[in-house]
N, C-alpha and C positions, 0 to 999 in steps of 0.2 A: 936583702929585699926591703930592709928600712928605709932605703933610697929612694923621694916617692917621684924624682924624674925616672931613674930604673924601673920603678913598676908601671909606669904611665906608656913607657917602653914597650914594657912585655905586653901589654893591655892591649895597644894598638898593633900587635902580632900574632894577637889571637887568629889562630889558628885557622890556615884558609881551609875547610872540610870540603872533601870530592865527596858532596849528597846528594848521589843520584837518585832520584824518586824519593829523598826525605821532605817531609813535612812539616811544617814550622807552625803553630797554631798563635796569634797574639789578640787582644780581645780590643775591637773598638764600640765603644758603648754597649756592651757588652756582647756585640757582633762578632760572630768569627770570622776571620781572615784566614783563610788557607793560601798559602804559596808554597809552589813545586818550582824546584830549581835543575832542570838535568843537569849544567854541568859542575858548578860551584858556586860559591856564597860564602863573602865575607862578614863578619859582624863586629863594626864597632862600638865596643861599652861604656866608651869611657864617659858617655851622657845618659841623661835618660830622657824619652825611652831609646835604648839603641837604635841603632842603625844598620842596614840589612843591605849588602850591594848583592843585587843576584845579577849572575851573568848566561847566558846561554840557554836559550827554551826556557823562559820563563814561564809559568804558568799559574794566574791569581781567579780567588773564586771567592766569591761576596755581594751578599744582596741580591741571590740569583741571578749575577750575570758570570761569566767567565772572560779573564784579560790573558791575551799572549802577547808577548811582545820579545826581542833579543837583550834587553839588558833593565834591570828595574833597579829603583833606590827604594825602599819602605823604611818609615822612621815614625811608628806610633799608626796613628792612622792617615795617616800623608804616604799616600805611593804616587811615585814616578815611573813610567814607563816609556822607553826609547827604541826606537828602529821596529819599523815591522809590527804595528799593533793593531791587536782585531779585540773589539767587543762583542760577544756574543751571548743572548736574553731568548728565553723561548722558543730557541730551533728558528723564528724566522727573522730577525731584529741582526742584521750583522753590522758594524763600523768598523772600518779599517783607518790610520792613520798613521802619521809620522810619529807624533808621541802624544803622552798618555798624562795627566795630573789628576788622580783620584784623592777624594776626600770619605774616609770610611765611616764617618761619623755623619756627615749629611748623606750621603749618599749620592754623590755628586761627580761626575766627570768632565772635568774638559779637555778636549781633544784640539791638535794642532797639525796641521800642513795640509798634505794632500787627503783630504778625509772623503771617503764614500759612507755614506749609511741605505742600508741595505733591507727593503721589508716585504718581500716576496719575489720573485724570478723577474719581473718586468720593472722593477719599481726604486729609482737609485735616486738620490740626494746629493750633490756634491756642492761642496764649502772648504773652507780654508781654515775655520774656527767653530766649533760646536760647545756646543753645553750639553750634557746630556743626565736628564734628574734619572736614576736607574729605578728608584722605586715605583714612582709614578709614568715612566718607559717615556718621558716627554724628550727631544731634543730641542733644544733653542740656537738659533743663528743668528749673528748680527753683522758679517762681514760677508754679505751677495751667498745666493748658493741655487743651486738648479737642479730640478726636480726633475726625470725622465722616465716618464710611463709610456711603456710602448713608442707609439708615433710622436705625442705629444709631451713638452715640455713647457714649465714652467721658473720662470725666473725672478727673483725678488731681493733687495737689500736687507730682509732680515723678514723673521719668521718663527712659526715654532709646529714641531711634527708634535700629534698626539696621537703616539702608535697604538694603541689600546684601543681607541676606535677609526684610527686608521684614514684617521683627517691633517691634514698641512694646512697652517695657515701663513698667508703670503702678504707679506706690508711694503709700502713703498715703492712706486714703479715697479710695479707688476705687470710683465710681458707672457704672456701663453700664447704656443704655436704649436700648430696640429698640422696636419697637410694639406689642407686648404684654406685654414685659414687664419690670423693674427689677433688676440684681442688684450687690451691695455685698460688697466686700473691701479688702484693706489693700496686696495685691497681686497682678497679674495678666500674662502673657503673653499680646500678640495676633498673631496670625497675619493679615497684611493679606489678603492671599491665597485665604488656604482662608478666612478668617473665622472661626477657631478660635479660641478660648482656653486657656489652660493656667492652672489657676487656684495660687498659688504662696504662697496663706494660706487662711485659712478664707473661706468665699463664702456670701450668700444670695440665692436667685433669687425672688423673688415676679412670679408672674403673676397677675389678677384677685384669687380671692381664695386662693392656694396659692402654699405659701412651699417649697424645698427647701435644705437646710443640709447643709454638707459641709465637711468639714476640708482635702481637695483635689479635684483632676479637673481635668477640660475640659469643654467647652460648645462648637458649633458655632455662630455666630449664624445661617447661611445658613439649613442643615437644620435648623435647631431641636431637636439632640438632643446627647449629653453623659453622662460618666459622674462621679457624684457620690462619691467615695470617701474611705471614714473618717467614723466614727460618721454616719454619712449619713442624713438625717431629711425628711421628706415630710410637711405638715401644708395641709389643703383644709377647711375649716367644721370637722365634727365626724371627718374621714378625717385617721387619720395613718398612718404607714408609717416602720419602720427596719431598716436595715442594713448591713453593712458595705458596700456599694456599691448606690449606685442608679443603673440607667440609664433617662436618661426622654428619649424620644420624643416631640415635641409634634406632628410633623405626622404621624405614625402614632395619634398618642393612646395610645400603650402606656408600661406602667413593669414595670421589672426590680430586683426586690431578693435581693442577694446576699452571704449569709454564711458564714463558715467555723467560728468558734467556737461562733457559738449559732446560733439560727432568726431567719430575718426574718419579720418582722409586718406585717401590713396591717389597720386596724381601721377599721370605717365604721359609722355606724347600725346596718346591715342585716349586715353581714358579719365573720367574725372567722377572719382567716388567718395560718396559721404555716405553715415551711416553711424549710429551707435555703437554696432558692430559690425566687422567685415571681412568677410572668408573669402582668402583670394589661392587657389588650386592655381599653382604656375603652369605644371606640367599637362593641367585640362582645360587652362586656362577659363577660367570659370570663375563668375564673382556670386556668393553668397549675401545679401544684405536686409541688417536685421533691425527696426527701430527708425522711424524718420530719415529711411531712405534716398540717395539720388544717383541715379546713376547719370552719364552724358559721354557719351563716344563720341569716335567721327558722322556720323550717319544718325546716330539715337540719340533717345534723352528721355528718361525715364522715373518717376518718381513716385512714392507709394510709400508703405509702413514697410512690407517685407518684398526684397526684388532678389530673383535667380535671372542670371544673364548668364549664357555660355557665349562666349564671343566666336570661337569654332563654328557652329550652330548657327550664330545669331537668335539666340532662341530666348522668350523673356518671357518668367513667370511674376507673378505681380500680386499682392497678399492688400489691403485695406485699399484705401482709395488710393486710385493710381491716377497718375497720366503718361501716355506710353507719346513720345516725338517720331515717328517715322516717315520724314513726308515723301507723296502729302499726306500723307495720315496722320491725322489725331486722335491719339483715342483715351477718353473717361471711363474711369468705371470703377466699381468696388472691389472686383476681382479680375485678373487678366491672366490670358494664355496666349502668346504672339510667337510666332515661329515664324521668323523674316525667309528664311532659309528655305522652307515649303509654303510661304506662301500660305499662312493659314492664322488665323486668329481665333479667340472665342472670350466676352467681356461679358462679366454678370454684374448686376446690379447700378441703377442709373446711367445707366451706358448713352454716352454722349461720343460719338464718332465720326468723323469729321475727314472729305477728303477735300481738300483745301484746292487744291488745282481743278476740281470739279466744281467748289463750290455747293457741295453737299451737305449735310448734315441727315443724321438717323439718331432718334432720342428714342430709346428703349429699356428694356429690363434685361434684356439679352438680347445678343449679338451672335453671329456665325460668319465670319467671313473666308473666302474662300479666292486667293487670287490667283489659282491654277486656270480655275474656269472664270475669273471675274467674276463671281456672284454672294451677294449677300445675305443672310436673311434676319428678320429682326421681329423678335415674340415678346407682346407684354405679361404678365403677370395680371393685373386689371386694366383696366382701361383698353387705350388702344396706342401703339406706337406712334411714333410721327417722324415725317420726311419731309424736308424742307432743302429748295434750291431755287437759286437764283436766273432770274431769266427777262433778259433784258433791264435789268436793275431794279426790277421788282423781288419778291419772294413768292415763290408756290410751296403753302403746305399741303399735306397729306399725312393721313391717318386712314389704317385697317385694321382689322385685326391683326393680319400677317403681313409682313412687309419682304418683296424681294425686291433684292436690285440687279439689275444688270448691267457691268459698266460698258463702254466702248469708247475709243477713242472719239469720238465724235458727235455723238449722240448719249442722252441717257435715260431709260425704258425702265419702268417702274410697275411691276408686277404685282398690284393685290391678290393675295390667295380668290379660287374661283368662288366661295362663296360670299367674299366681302363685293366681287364683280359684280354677281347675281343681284345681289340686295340693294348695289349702286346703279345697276340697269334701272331696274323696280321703279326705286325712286326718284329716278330722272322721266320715267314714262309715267309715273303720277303726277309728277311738275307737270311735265306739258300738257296734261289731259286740264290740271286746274287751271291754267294758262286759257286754256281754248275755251 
């Protein structure tokens, strides 16, 4: 045995042990490493620190995770693992891959080939290359990998999961598709959890045939709602919409546009809206509008501080000084209520009303109009109202206390309440008595 080729011999023939269910303990920074080997394990000594080939049901435990795999190399705190390996951390944290290079001293895995990483029943990862820091439960990826919660998936050239709270973050051509709909940026935060997004560059959401653009925000994949914020833009066929925030609702069907420095817009065929703010109800189709106002249809055109228009309806409430377009109707005022639909109006304050094809005007504090029966009526507050129309290219005014109108195609009869009649009888048979 003083032959040190012969003992260098025997050294590397140390003895292959059938250790089934033995335990090996080796210390890296002063970390245990447990490996179970069911079927056998060879140990070469002839370096330090040895070398450890395990064959068969491999089984390694360290830094609170658990490795299987079919065949491992360990050499100090450098393990290898090949064929068939699963990472497993906390009951819900699984990786599987083709093989395994753990570093026992950092604490550190990378993972190679077909890799799934696994964090609750709906929620899978796949990549081609992983990182994964075991203490900190982080994975990192930098060769493409895609993320599939439920219906929705998401896609990215590199990334990094932080399982702990349960958020992905996604860089680079970043594609998310859900079942209705497509949305593209360059980075994004996901919330596994709520199913939130935090979108962390500029974003575009297309659904059928409508796109929304925004410099930031979030997105809800669950609820299908989100706020779109910074130069934020909404475009559908010939419908587009902007402002500095949009919130869109898809399972309500409503959109919120909201701005500070100028008005937000909403533009469609049929419709033409400004406004600070603007709550447009798709499915009730109904515009809410809040702040220097305007709205403009086919038929209207309406402008005030605060406007409700239901287009269904045609029905239009009207908040600071308005002016409602319905020709021929015109109508002023501080406050409005117009209901095209029944035929019905009611205008407070300096109420200037105007029916343009008549050549009418009624200057009051209040208004009542009524176009079931064609009748108006008009009440001041002090003074006395006034009624003015044109007749033969002069003006007739009039002033009562009470003012009613009654329209006709053909004619138009102008009703002082009976005691404004009374007191106008009076003093026209006092005229003619001083006359005579």
């Amino acid at each position: 045995m003083n032959n040190p080729h012969i003992l260098k011999f025997v050294l590397l023939l140390i003895v292959i042990l059938n250790l089934t269910g033995n335990t090996v303990n080796l210390l890296a920074q002063n970390k245990k490493i447990s490996i179970h080997s069911e079927n056998n394990q060879v140990i070469d000594a002839t370096n330090e620190p040895a070398t450890q080939f395990l064959n068969g049901d491999v089984k390694v435990y360290h830094g609170g995770a658990f490795m299987y795999c079919d065949n491992a190399v360990l050499k100090g705190a450098d393990l290898r693992m090949y064929f068939n390996v699963v990472l497993l951390q906390n009951d819900t944290i699984k990786i599987f891959a083709d093989s395994l290079h753990y570093n026992g001293d950092s604490l550190v895995a990378y993972l190679y080939g077909d890799i799934i990483l696994e964090n609750g029943p709906d929620k899978k990862l796949y990549t081609s290359y992983l990182r994964y820091d075991v203490k900190n439960k982080i994975a990192y990826y930098t060769q493409n990998a895609k993320l599939v919660d439920k219906t929705s998936t998401l896609i990215s050239r590199r990334g990094r999961y932080v399982l702990n709270e349960k958020t992905a973050y996604f860089y680079e051509k970043v594609k998310v598709t859900d079942d209705d709909f497509t949305m593209i940026s360059d980075s994004l935060a996901y919330q596994t959890v709520t199913q939130e997004m935090k979108f962390l560059a500029p974003v575009r959401i297309t659904r059928d045939t409508s796109n929304i653009y925004s410099e930031k925000g979030w997105f809800d994949l669950d609820d299908k709602k989100g706020d779109f914020i910074g130069n934020a833009q909404y475009l559908a066929g010939k419908t587009q919409a902007k402002a500095d925030t949009i919130t869109y609702d898809g399972i309500a069907d409503h959109i919120i546009l909201k701005s500070s420095s100028k008005r937000s817009e909403y533009i469609s065929e049929k419709d033409t809206v400004y406004a600070q703010t603007i709550f447009y109800n798709k499915k009730e189709e109904t515009f809410n509008l809040h702040d220097n106002a305007h709205y403009k249809g086919g038929k209207n055109e309406v402008k005030g501080n605060n406007i409700f228009y239901n287009k269904v309806q045609e029905k239009f409430k009207v908040t600071g000084r308005s002016i409602v377009s319905d020709p021929p109707m015109l109508i002023e005022a501080d406050t409005l209520d117009y209901d095209k639909n029944i035929k019905f109006g009611k205008a407070d304050g300096h109420v200037i009303w105007k029916d343009t094809s008549a050549k009418t005007s009624i200057i009051a504090d209040h208004v009542i109009y009524n176009g079931v029966s064609n009748n108006m009526l008009a009440v001041n507050d002090t003074l006395r109202p006034m009624f003015t129309t044109e007749i033969s290219g002069d003006t007739l005014f009039l002033r009562a206390d009470t003012l009613k109108s009654f329209r006709q195609f053909k004619e138009r009869i102008i009703y002082p309440d009976k005691n404004a009649s009374r007191l106008a009888a009076k003093a026209n048979s006092r005229a003619k008595k001083s006359r005579n």
